[in-house]
C-alpha positions as CSV (number, residue, x, y, z in Angstrom):
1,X,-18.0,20.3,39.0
2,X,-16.5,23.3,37.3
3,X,-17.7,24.2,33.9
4,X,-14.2,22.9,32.2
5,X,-14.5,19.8,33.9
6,X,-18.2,19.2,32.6
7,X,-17.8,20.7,29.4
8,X,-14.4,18.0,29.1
9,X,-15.9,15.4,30.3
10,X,-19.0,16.5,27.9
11,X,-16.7,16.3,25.2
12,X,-15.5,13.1,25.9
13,X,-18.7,11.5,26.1
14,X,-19.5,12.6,22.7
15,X,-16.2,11.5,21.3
16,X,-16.7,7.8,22.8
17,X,-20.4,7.7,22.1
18,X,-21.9,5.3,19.8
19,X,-24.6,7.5,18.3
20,X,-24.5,7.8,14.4
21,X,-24.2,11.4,13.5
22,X,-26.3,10.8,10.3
23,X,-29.3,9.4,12.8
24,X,-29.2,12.2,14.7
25,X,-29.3,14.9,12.1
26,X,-32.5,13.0,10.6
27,X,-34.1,13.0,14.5
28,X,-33.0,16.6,15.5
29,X,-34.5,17.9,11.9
30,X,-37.6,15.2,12.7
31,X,-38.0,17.3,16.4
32,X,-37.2,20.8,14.6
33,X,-33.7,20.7,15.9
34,X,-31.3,22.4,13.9
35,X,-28.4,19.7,13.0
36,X,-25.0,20.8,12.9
37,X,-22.2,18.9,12.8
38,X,-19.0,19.4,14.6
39,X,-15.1,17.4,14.5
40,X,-14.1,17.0,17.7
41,X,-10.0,15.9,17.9
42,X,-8.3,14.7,20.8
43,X,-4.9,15.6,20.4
44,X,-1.5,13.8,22.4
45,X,0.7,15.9,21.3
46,X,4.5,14.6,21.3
47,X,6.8,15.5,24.3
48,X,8.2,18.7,24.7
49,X,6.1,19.9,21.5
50,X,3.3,21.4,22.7
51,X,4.5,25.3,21.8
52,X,5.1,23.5,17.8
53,X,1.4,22.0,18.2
54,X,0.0,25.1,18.9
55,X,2.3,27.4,16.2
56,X,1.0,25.1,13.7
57,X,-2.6,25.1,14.8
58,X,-2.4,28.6,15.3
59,X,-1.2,29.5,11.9
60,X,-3.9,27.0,10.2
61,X,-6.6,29.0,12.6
62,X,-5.2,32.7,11.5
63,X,-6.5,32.1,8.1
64,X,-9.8,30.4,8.6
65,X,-10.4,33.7,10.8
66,X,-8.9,35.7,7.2
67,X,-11.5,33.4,5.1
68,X,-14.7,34.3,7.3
69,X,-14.9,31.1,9.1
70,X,-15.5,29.7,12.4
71,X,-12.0,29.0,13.6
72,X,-13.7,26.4,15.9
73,X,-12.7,26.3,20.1
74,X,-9.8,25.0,21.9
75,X,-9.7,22.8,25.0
76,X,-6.0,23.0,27.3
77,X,-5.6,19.9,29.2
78,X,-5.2,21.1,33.2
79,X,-5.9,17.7,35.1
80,X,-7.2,14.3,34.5
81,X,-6.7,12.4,31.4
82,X,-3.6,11.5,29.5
83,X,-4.9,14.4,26.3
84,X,-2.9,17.5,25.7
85,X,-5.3,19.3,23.6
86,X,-8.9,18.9,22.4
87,X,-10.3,21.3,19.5
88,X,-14.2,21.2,18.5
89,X,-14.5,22.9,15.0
90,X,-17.3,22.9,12.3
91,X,-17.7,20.4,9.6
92,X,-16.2,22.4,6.0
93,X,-17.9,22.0,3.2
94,X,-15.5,21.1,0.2
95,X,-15.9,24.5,-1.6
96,X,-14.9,25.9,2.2
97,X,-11.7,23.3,2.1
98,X,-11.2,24.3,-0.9
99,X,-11.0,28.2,-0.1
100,X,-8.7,27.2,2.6
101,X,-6.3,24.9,0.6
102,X,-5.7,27.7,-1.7
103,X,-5.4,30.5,1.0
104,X,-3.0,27.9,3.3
105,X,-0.8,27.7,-0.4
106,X,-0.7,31.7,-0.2
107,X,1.1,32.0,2.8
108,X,3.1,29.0,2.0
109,X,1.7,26.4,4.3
110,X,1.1,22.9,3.7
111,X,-2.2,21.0,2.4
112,X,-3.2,17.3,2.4
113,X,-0.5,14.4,2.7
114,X,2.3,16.9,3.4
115,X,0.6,18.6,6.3
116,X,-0.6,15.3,7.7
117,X,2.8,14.4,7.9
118,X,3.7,17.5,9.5
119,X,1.7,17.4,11.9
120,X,2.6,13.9,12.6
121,X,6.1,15.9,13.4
122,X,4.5,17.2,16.8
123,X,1.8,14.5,17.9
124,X,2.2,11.4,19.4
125,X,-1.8,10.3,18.6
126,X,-4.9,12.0,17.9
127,X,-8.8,11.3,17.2
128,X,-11.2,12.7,15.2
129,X,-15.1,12.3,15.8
130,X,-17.8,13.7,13.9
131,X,-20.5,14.7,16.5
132,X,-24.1,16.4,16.2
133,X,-24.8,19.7,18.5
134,X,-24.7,21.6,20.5
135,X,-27.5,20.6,22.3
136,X,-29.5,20.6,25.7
137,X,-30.1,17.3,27.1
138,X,-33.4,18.0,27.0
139,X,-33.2,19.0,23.4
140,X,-31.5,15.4,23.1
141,X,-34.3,13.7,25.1
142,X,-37.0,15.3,23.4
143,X,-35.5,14.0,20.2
144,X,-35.6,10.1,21.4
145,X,-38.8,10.5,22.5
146,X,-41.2,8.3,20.2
């Protein structure tokens, strides 16, 4: 299995898994784990607007990157389920959303309601899931381990 392939199928599994994210922050700090939490979105983006997806993300990424922050990774769909896109980024804290709103208003791009319905332009469907990690599998057994 090639690393995409495990680290897709990875993210999958942690998009459909049942765990509370909340749980596992209080085990992985119980076990000395560090707990971070990540959004992972699954993105079906409409057809024939891929290049519009990616503008938009991309312009939305350029000023996290200006602001200091993690822009978070992209996935590229190559083979295998019906996703076009899947993007793993760090949870913002609201004074970090709120440094971002304002910079997004600087360069004339849209906030809240407005750019969810922009977006909505170029998507068919997406998911967001609030995960815990990284982590090992043996960091993860370790942690449910009585």
């Amino acid at each position: 299995m090639s690393r995409f392939t495990l680290a897709v199928t990875l993210a999958a599994l942690v998009c459909g898994g049942a765990l509370s994210v909340h749980a596992q922050d209080d085990a992985a700090a119980d076990e000395g784990m560090a707990p971070h939490v990540a959004i992972v979105s699954i993105y079906h983006v409409a057809p024939g607007k891929q290049l519009d997806f990616l503008r938009w993300m991309a312009a939305r990424e350029a000023v996290d990157v200006s602001l200091g922050l993690d822009p978070g990774q992209w996935y590229a769909h190559m083979d295998g389920a019906s996703w076009d896109f899947v993007g793993i980024a760090p949870e913002r804290s609201a004074e970090e959303d709120a440094k971002i709103d304002a910079a997004l208003k600087e360069k004339g791009l849209t906030t809240g309601f407005a750019a969810a319905l922009e977006l909505r332009q170029v998507i068919a469907s997406h998911t967001d899931t609030f995960a815990a990690g990284p982590h090992s599998a043996a960091e993860l057994v370790a942690a449910a381990a009585p």
